[in-house]
GUDRENBA-490821 format. One record per residue (C-alpha): residue in one letter; x, y, z. Coordinates in steps of 0.25 Angstrom, whole numbers, padded with zeros to 4 digits, always signed. Example, Ala and Ser with C-alpha at 12.3 -4.5 7.8 and 13.67 -1.06 7.14 Angstrom:
A+0049-0018+0031/S+0055-0004+0029/
This chain:
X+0000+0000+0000/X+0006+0014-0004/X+0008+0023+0009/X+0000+0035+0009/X+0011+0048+0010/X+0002+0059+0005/X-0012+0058+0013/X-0009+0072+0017/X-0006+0079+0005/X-0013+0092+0007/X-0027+0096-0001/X-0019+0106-0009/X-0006+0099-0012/X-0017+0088-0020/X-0023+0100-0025/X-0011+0102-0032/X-0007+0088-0035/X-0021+0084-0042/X-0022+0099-0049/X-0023+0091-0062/X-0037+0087-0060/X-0041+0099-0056/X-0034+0106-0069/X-0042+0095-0076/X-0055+0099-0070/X-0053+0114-0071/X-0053+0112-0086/X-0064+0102-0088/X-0072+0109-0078/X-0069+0124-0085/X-0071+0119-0099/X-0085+0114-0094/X-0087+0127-0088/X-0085+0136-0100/X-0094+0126-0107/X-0106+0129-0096/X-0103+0144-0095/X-0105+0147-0112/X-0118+0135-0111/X-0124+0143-0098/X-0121+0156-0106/X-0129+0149-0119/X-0140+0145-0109/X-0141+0158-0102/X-0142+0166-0114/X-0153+0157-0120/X-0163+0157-0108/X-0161+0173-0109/X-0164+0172-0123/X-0176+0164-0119/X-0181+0175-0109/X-0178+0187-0119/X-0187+0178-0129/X-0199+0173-0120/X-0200+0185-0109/X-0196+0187-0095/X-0198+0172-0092/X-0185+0166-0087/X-0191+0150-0087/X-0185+0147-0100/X-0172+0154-0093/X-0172+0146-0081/X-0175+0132-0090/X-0163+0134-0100/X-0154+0140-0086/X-0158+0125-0081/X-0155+0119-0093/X-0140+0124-0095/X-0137+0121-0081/X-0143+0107-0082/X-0133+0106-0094/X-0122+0111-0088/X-0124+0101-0076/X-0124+0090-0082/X-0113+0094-0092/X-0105+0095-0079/X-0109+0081-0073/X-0105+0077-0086/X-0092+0081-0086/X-0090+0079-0071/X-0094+0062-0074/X-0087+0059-0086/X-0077+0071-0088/X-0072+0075-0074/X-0073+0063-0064/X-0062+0056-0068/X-0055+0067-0066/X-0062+0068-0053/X-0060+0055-0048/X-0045+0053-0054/X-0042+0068-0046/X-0046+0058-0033/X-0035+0047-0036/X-0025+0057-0040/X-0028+0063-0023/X-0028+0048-0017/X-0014+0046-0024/X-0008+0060-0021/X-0012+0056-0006/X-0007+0043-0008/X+0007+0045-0015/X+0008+0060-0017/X+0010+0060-0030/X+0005+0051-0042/X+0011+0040-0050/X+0021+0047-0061/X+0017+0047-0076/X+0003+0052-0076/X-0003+0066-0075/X-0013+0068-0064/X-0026+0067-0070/X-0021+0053-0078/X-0018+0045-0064/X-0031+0050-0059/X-0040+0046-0071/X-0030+0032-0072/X-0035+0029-0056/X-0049+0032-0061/X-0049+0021-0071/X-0039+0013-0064/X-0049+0012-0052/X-0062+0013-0058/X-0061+0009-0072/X-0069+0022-0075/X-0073+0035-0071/X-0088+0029-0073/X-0085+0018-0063/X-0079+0029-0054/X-0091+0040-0054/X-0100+0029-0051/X-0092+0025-0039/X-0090+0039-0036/X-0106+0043-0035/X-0109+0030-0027/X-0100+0034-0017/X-0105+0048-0018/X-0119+0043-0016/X-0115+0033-0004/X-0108+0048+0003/X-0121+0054+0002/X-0128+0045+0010/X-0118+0042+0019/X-0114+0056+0022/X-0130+0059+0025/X-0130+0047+0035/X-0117+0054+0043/X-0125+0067+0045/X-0138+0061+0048/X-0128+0054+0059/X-0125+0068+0063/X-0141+0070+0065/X-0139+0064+0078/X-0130+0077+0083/X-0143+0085+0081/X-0147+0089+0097/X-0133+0096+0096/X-0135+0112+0091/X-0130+0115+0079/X-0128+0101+0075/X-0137+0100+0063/X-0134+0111+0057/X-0119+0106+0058/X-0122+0093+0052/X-0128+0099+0040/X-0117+0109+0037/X-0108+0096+0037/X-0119+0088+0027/X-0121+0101+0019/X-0105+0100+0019/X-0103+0085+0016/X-0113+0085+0004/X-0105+0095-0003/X-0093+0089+0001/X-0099+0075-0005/X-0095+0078-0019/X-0082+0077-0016/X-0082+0065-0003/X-0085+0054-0015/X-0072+0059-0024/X-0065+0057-0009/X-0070+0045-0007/X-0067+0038-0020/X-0053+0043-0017/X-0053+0030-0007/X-0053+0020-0020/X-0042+0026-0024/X-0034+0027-0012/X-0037+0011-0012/X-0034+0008-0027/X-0019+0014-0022/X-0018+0006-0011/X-0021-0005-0019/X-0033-0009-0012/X-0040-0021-0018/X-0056-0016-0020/X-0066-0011-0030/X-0067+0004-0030/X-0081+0001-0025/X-0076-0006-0012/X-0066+0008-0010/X-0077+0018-0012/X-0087+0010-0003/X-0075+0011+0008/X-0071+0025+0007/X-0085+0028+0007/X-0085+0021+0022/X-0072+0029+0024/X-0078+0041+0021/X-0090+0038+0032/X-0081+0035+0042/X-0071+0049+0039/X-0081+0058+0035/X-0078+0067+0048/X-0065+0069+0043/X-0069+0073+0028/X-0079+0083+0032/X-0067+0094+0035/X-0064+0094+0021/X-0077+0093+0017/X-0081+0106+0024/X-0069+0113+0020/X-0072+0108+0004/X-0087+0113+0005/X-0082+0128+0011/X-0071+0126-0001/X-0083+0124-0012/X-0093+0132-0007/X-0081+0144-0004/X-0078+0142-0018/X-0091+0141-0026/X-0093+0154-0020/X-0081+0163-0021/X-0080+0158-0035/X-0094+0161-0039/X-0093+0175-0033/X-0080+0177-0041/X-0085+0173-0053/X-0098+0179-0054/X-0098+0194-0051/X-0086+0196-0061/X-0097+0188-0071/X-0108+0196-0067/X-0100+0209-0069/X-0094+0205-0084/X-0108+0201-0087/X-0115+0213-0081/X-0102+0223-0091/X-0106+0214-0102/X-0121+0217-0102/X-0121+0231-0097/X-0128+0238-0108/X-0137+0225-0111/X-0147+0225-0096/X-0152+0210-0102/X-0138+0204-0105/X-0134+0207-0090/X-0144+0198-0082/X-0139+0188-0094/X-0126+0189-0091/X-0127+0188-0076/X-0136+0178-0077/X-0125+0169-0085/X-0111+0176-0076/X-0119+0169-0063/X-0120+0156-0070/X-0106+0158-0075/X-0101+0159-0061/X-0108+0148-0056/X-0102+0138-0067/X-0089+0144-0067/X-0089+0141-0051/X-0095+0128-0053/X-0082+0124-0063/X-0072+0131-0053/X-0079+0122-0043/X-0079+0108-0049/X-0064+0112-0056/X-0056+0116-0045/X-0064+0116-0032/X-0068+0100-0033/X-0056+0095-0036/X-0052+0102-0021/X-0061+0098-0013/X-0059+0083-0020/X-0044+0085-0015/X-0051+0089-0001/X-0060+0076+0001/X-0052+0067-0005/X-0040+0069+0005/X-0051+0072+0015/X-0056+0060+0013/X-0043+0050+0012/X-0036+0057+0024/X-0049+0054+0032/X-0049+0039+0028/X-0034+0037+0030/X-0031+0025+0037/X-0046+0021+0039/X-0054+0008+0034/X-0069+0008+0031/X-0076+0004+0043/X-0085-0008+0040/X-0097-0003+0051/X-0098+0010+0046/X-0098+0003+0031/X-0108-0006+0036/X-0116+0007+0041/X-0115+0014+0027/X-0120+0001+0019/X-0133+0005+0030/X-0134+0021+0029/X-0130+0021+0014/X-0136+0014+0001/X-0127+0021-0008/X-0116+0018+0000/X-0122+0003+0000/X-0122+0004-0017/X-0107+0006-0015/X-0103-0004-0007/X-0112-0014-0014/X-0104-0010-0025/X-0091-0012-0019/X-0095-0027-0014/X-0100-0030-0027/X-0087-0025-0034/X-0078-0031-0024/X-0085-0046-0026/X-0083-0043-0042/X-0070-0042-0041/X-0065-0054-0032/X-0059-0063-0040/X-0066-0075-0043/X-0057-0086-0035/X-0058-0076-0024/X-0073-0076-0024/X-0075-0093-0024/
């Protein structure tokens, strides 16, 4: 088993270390960012084309608005299953090994070794995001069942509203917890751990229950970082917009509610590409070594497994899983 040297390896030396991925997401996310701001701007001038042809109604306004937006979401869970999540998950090997070793093996650039773990371990970034969203789901459930634990604290003053700052906090967090946990397979795979990736992501989901006091300081500090940012950032971005909109249509009084109609919804997307780019990747970084540094030298407890199989049918799904994929792959001598 390779000694672990590098479990300490501070949140901004990985920032530096993995800053390939980010680079990559930076020009994936702004290329699908310029696309959205000139298909928003297309929208916005046709649903006030719409209001100039049929009167001061704004339905048709509000229809088409719902429309683009409908497009541009799904255009961006597009992008984010088939174009980005290898790039996602492979960013969570590349952490594991930098953790691990400190550096990674010679002869290949930073995004290559991650999306060659992907497939190495997976067989495909489908198998992967399939893992990755029953493990999400089984989260979900389970982090709901430890605050309702936390129900029982109620007679004490202040302790609800306590409890629901830490679920409003750990929901947010949650997008990020089951790239954290999938960084267990991978911590197993380089310890050359005999099992399906199934049988690691049922246990690092027990890990998880069993260290979830620990994570939550980085997950508080990750939602005050992402909340901090959205804001800062919006506000940066929309007065100038507003002010370069408001120059441009200052001898044309119906152009101006246009154009800061469209510099508001430019902020917005802007924010939400500088967000996804460069913020998630961070906060990724955050969990992930959060996450490993709260599970060091700990095995999955077998009661409080047994008390997830109860509390948890998505986390049940996984672990049935993970029992049918261990039996497939006994050999067939072992098995008689």
């Amino acid at each position: 088993m390779k000694e672990v040297i590098e479990l300490d390896m501070s949140i901004m030396n990985l920032v530096k270390k993995t800053f390939p991925f980010i680079i990559t997401r930076l020009l994936v996310y702004g290329l699908f960012g310029l696309i959205a701001l000139l298909f928003l701007g297309i929208m916005v001038g046709i649903g006030f084309f719409l209001i100039k042809a049929f009167g001061e109604t704004g339905g048709a306004f509000i229809v088409v608005m719902i429309i683009a937006f409908g497009v541009i979401y799904g255009g961006l869970k597009f992008l984010e299953k088939y174009v980005l999540y290898m790039v996602k998950i492979g960013h969570v090997s590349a952490i594991v090994e930098l953790m691990r070793n400190g550096e990674l093996p010679e002869g290949k650039g930073m995004v290559a070794y991650g999306k060659d773990q992907v497939t190495q371990n997976f067989g495909s970034s489908n198998v992967a995001f399939v893992l990755d969203k029953m493990v999400y789901a089984a989260v979900r459930q389970i982090q709901r069942w430890i605050m309702r634990i936390g129900n029982i604290f109620n007679f004490i003053p202040g302790a609800n509203s306590i409890i629901g700052i830490i679920n409003a906090i750990m929901s947010v967090s949650l997008n990020y917890i089951d790239e954290a946990i999938m960084s267990y397979i991978f911590l197993r795979k380089s310890e050359e751990k005999e099992e399906t990736v199934w049988k690691s992501a049922a246990d690092g989901v027990v890990l998880y229950a069993q260290s979830w006091k620990g994570i939550i300081k980085s997950a508080i500090g990750s939602v005050v970082f992402i909340y901090a940012f959205n804001i800062i950032v919006f506000l940066i971005l929309v007065f100038p917009l507003m002010l370069v909109g408001k120059l441009i249509a200052s001898d044309t009084p119906g152009l101006g509610l246009f154009l800061g109609f469209l510099a508001i919804v430019a902020a917005y997307v802007l924010t939400t590409v500088l967000k996804r780019a460069f913020i998630d990747p961070v906060v990724t970084i955050m969990m992930v070594r959060s996450y490993q540094m709260s599970i060091r030298d700990l095995e999955p407890s077998i009661d409080l497994q047994q008390k997830l199989l109860g509390v948890s049918s998505r986390f049940k799904r996984l672990f049935n899983k993970a029992e049918e994929e261990e039996q497939a792959n006994i050999p067939p001598v072992a098995q008689s």
